[in-house]
DODOLUM-799326 format. One record per atom (N, C-alpha, C): x, y, z. Coordinates in steps of 0.1 Angstrom, whole numbers, padded with zeros to 4 digits, always signed. Each point is the difference from the previous one (the first is absolute). Layout:
BEGIN
XYZ
...
END
This chain:
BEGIN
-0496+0170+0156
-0001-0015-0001
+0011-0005-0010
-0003+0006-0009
+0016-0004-0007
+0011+0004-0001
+0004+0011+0007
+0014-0001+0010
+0000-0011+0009
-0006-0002+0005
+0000-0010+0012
+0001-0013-0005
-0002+0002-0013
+0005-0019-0006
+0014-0001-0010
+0005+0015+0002
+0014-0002-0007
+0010-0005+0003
-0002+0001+0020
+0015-0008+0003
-0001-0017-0003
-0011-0004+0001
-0003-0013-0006
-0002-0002-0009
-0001+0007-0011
+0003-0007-0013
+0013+0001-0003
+0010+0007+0005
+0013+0000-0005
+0006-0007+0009
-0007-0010+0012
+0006-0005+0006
+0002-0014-0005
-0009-0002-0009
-0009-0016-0004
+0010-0002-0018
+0002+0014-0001
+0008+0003-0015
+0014-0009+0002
+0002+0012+0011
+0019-0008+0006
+0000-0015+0003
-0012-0003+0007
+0002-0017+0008
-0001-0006-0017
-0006+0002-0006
+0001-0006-0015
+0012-0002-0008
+0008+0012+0001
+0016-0001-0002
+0011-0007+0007
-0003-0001+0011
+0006-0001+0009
+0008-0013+0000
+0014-0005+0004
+0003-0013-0002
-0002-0005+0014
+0002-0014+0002
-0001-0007+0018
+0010-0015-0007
+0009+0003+0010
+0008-0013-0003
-0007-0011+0006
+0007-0010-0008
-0006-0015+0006
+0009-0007+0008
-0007-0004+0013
+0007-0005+0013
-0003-0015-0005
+0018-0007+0004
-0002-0010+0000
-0007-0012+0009
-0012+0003+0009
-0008+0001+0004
-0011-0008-0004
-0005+0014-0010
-0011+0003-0007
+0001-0018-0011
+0014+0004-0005
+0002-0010-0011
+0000-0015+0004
+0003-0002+0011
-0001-0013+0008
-0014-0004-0002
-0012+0007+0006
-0012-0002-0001
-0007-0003-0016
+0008-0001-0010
-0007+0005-0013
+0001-0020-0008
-0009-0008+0000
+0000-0011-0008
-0001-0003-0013
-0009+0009-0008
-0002-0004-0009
+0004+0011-0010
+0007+0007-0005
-0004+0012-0004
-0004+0000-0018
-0009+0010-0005
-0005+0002-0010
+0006+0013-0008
+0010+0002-0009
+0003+0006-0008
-0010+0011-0010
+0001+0010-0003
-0006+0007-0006
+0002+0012-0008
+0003+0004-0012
+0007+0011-0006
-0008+0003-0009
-0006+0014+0002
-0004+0008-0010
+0000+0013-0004
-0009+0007-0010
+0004+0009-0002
-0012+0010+0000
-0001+0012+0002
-0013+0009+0005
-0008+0003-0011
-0008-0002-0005
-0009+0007-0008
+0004+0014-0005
+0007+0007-0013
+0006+0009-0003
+0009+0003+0006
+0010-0011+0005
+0014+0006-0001
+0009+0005-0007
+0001-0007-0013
+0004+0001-0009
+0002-0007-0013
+0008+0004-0013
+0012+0008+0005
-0003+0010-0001
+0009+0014+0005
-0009+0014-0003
+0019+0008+0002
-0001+0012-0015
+0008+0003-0002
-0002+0018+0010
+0014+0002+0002
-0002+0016+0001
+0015+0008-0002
+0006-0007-0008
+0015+0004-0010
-0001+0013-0003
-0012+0007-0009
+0002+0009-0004
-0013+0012+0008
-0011-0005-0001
-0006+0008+0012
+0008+0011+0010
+0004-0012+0005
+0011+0003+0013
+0014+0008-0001
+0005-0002-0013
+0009+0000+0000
+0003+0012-0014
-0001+0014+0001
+0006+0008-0012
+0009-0003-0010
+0013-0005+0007
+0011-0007-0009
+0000-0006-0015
-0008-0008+0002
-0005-0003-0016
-0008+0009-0008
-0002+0012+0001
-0010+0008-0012
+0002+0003-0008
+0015+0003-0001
+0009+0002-0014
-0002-0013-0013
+0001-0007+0010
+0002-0015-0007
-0013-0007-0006
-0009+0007+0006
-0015-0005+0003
-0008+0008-0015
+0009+0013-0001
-0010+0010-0010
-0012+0002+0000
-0008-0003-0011
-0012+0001+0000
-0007-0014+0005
+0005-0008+0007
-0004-0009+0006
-0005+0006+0016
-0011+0002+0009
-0008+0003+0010
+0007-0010+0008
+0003+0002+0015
+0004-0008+0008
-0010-0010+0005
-0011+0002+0002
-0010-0008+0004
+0000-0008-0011
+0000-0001-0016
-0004-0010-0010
+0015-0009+0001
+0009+0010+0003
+0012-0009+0001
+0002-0012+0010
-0009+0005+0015
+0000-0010+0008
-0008-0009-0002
-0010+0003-0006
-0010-0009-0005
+0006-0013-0012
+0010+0004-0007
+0002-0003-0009
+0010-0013+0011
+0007+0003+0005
+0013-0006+0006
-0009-0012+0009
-0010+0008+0008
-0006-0013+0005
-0004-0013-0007
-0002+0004-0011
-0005-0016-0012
+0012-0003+0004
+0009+0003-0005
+0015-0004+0000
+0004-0007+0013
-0008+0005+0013
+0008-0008+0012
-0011-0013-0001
-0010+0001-0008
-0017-0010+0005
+0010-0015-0010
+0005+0007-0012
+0012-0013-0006
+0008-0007+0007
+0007+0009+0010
+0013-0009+0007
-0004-0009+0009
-0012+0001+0008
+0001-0010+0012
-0014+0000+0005
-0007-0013+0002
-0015+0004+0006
-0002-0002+0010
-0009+0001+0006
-0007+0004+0014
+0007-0012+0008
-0003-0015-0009
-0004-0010+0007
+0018-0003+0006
+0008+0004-0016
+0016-0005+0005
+0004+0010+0014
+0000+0010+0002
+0001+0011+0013
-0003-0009+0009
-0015+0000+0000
-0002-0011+0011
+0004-0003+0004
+0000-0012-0006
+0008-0016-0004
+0015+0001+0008
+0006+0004-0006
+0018+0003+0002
+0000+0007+0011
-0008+0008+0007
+0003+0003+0013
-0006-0009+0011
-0007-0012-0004
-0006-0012+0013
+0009-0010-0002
+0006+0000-0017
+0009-0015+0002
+0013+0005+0003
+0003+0011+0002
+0016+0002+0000
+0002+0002+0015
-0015+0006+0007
+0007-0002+0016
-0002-0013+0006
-0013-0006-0008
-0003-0016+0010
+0014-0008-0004
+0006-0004-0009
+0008-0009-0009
+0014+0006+0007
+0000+0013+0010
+0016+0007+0007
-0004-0006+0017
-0012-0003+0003
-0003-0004+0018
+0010-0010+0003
+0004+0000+0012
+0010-0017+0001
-0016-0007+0005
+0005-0014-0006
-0006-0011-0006
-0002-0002+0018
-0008+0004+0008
-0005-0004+0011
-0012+0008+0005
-0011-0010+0011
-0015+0003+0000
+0006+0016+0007
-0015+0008-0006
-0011-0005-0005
+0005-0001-0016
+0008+0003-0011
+0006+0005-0014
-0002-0013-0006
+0000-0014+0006
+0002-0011-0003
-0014-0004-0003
-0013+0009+0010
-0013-0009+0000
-0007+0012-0006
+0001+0003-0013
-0008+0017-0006
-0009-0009-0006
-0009+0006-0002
-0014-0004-0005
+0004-0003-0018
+0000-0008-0007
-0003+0000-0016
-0004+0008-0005
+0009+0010-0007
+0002+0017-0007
-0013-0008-0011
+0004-0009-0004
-0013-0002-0010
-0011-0003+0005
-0006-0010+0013
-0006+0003+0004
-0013+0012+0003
+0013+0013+0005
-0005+0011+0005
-0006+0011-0012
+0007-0005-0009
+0004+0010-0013
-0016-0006-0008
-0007-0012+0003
-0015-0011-0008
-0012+0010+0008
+0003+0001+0011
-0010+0002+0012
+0002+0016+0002
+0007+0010-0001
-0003+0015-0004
+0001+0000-0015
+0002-0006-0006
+0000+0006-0018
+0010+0005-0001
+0015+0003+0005
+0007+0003-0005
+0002-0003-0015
-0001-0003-0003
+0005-0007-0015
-0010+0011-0014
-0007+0008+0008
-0008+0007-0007
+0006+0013+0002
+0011+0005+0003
+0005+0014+0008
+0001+0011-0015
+0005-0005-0011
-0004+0007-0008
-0015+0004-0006
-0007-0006+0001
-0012+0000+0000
-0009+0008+0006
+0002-0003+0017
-0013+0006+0008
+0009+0007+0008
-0005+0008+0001
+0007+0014+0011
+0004-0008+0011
+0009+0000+0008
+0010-0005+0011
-0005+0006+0014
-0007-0003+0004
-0013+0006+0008
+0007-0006+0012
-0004+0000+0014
+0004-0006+0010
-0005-0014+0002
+0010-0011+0001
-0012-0012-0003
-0007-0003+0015
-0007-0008-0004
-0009-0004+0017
+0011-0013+0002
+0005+0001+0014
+0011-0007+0002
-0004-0015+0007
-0019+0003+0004
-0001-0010+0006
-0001-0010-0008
+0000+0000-0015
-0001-0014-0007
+0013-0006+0000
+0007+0000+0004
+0016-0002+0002
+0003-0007+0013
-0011+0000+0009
-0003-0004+0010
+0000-0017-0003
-0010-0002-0005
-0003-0015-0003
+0013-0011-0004
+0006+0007-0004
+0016-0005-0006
+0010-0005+0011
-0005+0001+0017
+0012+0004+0005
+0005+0010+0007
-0005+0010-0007
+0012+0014+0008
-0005+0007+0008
+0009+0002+0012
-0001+0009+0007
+0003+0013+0002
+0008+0002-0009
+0009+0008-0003
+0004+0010-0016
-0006+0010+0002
+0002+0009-0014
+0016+0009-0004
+0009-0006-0010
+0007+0010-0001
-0003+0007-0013
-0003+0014-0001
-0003+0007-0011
+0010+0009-0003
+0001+0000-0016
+0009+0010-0002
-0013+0010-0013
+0005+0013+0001
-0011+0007-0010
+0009+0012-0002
-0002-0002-0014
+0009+0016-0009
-0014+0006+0001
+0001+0018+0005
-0006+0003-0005
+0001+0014-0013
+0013+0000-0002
+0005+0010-0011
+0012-0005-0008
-0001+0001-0008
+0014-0003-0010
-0002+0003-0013
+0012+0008-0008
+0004+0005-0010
+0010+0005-0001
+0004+0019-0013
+0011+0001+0000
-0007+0016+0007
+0015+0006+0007
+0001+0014+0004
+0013+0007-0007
-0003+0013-0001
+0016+0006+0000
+0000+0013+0006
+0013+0004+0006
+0004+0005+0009
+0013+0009-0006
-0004+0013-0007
+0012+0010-0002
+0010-0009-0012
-0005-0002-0008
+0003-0013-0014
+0007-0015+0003
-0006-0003+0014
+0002-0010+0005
-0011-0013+0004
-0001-0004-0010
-0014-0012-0002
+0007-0012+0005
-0014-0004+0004
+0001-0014+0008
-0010-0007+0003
+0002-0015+0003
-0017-0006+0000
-0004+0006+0014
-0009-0004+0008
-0002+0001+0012
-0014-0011+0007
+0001+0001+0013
-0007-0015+0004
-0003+0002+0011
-0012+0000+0004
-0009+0003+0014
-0010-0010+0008
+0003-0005+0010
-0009-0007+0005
+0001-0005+0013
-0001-0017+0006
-0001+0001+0012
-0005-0015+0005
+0013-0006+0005
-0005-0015+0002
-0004+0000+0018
-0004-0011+0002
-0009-0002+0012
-0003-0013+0001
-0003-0005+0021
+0001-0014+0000
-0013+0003+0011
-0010-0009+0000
-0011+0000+0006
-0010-0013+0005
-0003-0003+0007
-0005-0010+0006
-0016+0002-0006
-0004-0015-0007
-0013+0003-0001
-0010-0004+0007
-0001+0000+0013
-0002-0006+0014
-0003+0019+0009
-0010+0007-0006
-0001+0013+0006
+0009+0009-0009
+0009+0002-0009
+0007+0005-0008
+0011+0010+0004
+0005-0010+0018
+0010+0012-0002
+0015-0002-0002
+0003+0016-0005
+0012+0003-0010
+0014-0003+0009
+0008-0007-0004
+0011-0005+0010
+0011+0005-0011
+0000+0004-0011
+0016+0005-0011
-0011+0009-0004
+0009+0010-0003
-0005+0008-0013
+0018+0013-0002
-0002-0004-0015
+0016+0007-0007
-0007+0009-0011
-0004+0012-0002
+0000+0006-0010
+0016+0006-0004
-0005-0002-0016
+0014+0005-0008
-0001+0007-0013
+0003+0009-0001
+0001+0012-0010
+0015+0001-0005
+0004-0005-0014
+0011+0001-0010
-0003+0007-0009
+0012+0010+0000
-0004+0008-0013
+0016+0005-0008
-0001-0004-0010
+0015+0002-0008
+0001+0015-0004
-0007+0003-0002
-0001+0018-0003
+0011+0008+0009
-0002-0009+0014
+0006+0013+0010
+0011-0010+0006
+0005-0006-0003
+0011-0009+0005
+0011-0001-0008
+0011-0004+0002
+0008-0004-0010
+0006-0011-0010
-0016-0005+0001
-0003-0008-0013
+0003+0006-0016
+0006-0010-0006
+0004+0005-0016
-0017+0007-0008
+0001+0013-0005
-0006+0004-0009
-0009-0010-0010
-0013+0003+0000
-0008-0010-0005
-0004+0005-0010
+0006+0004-0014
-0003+0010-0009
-0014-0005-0006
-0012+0010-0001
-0015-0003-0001
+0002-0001-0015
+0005+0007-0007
+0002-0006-0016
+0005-0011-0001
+0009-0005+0004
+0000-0013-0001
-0009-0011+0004
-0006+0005+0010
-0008-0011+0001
-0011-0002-0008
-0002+0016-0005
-0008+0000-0011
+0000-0009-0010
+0012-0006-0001
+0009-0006-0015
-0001-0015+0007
+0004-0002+0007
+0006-0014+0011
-0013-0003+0016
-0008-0001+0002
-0008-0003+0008
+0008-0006+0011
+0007-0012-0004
+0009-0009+0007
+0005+0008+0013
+0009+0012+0001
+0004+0008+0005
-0005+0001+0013
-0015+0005+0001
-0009-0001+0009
+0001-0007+0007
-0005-0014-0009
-0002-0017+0011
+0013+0004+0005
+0016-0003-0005
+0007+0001+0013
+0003+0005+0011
-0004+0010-0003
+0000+0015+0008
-0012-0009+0017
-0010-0001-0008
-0012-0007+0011
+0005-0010+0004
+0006-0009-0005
+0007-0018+0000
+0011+0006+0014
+0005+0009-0003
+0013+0005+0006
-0005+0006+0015
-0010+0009+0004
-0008+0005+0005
-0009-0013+0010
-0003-0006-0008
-0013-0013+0010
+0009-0010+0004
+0010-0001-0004
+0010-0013+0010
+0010+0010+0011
+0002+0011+0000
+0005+0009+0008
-0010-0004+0014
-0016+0005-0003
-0008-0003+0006
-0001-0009+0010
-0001-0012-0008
+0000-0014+0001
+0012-0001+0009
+0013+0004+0000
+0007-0005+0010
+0000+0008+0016
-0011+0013-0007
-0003+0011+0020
-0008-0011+0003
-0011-0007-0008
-0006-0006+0006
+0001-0016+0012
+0008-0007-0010
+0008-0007+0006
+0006+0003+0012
+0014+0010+0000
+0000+0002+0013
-0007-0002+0014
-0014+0011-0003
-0013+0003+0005
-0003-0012+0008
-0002-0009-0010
-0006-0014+0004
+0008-0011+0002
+0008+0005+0008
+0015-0006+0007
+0002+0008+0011
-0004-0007+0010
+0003+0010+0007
+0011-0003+0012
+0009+0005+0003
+0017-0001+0004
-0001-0007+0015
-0014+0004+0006
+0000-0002+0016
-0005-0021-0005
-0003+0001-0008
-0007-0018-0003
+0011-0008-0011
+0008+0005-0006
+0005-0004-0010
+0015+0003+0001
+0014+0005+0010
+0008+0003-0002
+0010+0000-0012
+0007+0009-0008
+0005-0003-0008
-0001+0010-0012
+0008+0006-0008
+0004+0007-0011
-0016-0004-0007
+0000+0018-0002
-0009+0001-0007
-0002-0005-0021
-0010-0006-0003
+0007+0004-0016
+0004+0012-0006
+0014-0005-0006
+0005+0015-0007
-0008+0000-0014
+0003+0017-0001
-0007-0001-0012
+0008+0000-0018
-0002+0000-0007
+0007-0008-0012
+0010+0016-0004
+0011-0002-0004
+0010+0010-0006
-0009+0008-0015
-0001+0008+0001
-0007+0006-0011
+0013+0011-0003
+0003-0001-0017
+0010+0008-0005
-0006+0013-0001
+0008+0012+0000
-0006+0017-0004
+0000-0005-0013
-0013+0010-0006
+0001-0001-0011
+0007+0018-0002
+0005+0000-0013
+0000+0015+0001
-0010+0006-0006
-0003+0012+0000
-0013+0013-0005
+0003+0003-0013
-0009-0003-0008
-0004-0004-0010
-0005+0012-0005
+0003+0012+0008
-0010+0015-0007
+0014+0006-0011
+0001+0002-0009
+0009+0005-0006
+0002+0014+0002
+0012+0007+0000
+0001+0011+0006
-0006+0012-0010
-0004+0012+0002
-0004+0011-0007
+0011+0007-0007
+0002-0003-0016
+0008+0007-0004
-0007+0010-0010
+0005+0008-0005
-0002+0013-0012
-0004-0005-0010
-0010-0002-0010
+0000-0007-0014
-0006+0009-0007
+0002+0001-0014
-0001+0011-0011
-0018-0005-0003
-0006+0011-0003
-0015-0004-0002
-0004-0013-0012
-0012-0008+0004
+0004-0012-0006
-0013+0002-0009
-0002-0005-0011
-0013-0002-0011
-0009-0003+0011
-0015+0005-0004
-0013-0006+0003
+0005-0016+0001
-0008-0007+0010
-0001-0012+0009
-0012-0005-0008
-0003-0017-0002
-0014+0002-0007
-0008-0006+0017
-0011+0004-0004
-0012-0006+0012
+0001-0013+0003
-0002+0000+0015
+0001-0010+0010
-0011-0013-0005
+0004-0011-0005
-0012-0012-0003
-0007+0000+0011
-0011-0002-0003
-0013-0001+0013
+0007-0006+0011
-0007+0002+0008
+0004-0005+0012
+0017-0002+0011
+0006+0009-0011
+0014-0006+0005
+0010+0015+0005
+0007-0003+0006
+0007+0012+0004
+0011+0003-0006
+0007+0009-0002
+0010+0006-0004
+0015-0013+0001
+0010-0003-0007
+0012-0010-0004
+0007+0011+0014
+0007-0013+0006
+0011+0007+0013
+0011+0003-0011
+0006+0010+0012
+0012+0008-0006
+0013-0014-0005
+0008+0003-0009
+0007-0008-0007
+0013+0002+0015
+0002-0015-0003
+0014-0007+0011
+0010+0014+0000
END
C-alpha cells in the first residue's frame, strides 16, 4: 500500500515545484487583480556559514559552530524584517508592469493588506491567508508571491545570502493556477562577491543588501513572467548594471604565534580579518 502511493507523492512534490508559463491568453481574461506577498511561517532568517561550512574553525576556536550560527542569525533578524522582504518584492514587480489592464486595475495593496492582516506579518505567523476575503474588494484574480527560505550559506569559504521561494497567479473563481515561477538564489555558489559572516557580524547592513540585491533581481524574473511577448510585443526590462565587487577573504599568510585573544562578548562573533 505504500509503495503504491510513492509514485504519487513524488508526483504531487514535482507539480508543486514545477513552473507553467503564463499565456497571454490567460492574462487577457484577468480584471481585477489582487496582489499578495508573504513570507512562510519559519523561514527565516536561518544561518548555515559555519555548520556547513569547515572553513571557519580555525577562526571560530573555541567558539561551536552551531552557537556561532546562532549567534549570526540575531545578526541577520537586525538587518531586515520579514515585512520589508515582503514588501520590496510586491512593490518592485507591481511599480516595473507597463501601466496597462489588467496592472492598471490591481486591487488597493492597502486595501488587501486591512482585510488579511498583513500589517501584523511580524507578529502572527504568515500562514496561508483565506483569499476569499479579498473577494469582496473586487478581485478576481490572485497574484502571490511567498519566500519560503532566506538567510546566509557558505560554500568552501564562500558565504552568501540565499533566497527561496515561488510566485504564482490564480483565479479566485475555482482557483486555477494560470503562472507559477519558483526561484532559488544563492550567493554561496555563484559568482557573487564574498559575504564575509564576520562582518556582518560587525555591520548587519551587508546582509539587507545582499537580500535588497537578491529580491529586485527577483522582481524583474517576475516581471518578465507577467509580460508576456505573444500579448505585449517588445524588449523585455533590462535588468540594472550591478558592479563586481571584489572578495573580501584576505589571503592565508604565515604569522608568528600571537598572545592569548581575550573572550568573545556575549553574543557576538569573532572581529573579520583586517583589510
Amino acid at each position: 500500500m505504500t509503495r503504491s502511493l510513492l509514485p504519487f507523492l513524488t508526483l504531487v512534490l514535482c507539480a508543486g515545484c514545477a513552473s507553467q508559463r503564463l499565456a497571454g491568453a490567460d492574462l487577457d481574461r484577468v480584471r481585477r487583480p489582487a496582489f499578495i506577498s508573504r513570507i512562510e511561517d519559519g523561514a527565516g532568517p536561518r544561518s548555515f556559514v559555519f555548520r556547513d561550512d569547515s572553513t571557519y574553525g580555525d577562526k571560530l576556536k573555541k567558539l561551536e559552530p552551531v552557537e556561532a550560527d546562532r549567534r549570526l542569525t540575531v545578526k541577520l533578524l537586525q538587518a531586515v524584517t520579514r515585512f520589508e522582504i515582503s514588501e520590496r518584492l510586491r512593490v518592485n514587480t507591481l511599480t516595473q508592469l507597463p501601466r496597462e489592464a489588467p496592472w492598471t486595475h490591481t486591487v488597493d495593496p492597502a486595501r488587501v493588506a486591512t482585510v488579511l492582516e498583513s500589517f501584523l506579518v511580524e507578529e502572527v505567523p504568515a500562514n496561508a491567508p483565506d483569499y476569499d476575503l479579498v473577494m469582496p474588494l473586487g478581485a478576481d484574480t490572485i497574484v502571490e508571491f511567498v519566500v519560503q527560505e532566506y538567510g546566509m550559506r557558505s560554500h568552501k569559504g564562500h558565504a552568501g545570502a540565499y533566497l527561496r521561494g515561488y510566485g504564482r497567479m490564480f483565479t479566485l473563481d475555482g482557483r486555477s493556477e494560470v503562472w507559477r515561477h519558483p526561484f532559488e538564489v544563492d550567493q554561496s555558489e555563484s559568482d557573487a562577491a564574498h559575504l564575509d559572516p564576520f562582518k556582518v557580524g560587525k555591520n548587519p547592513d551587508l546582509f539587507r543588501q545582499a537580500m535588497t540585491s537578491m529580491l529586485d533581481q527577483v522582481a524583474l524574473d517576475f516581471v518578465k513572467d507577467l509580460t508576456p511577448r505573444e500579448r505585449r510585443p517588445g524588449p523585455s526590462p533590462s535588468a540594472p548594471e550591478v558592479s563586481a565587487q571584489p572578495d573580501t577573504v584576505a589571503p592565508v599568510v604565515a604569522q608568528p604565534p600571537k598572545p592569548p585573544e581575550p573572550e568573545l562578548a556575549p553574543g557576538e562573533l569573532p572581529d573579520p580579518d583586517p583589510e
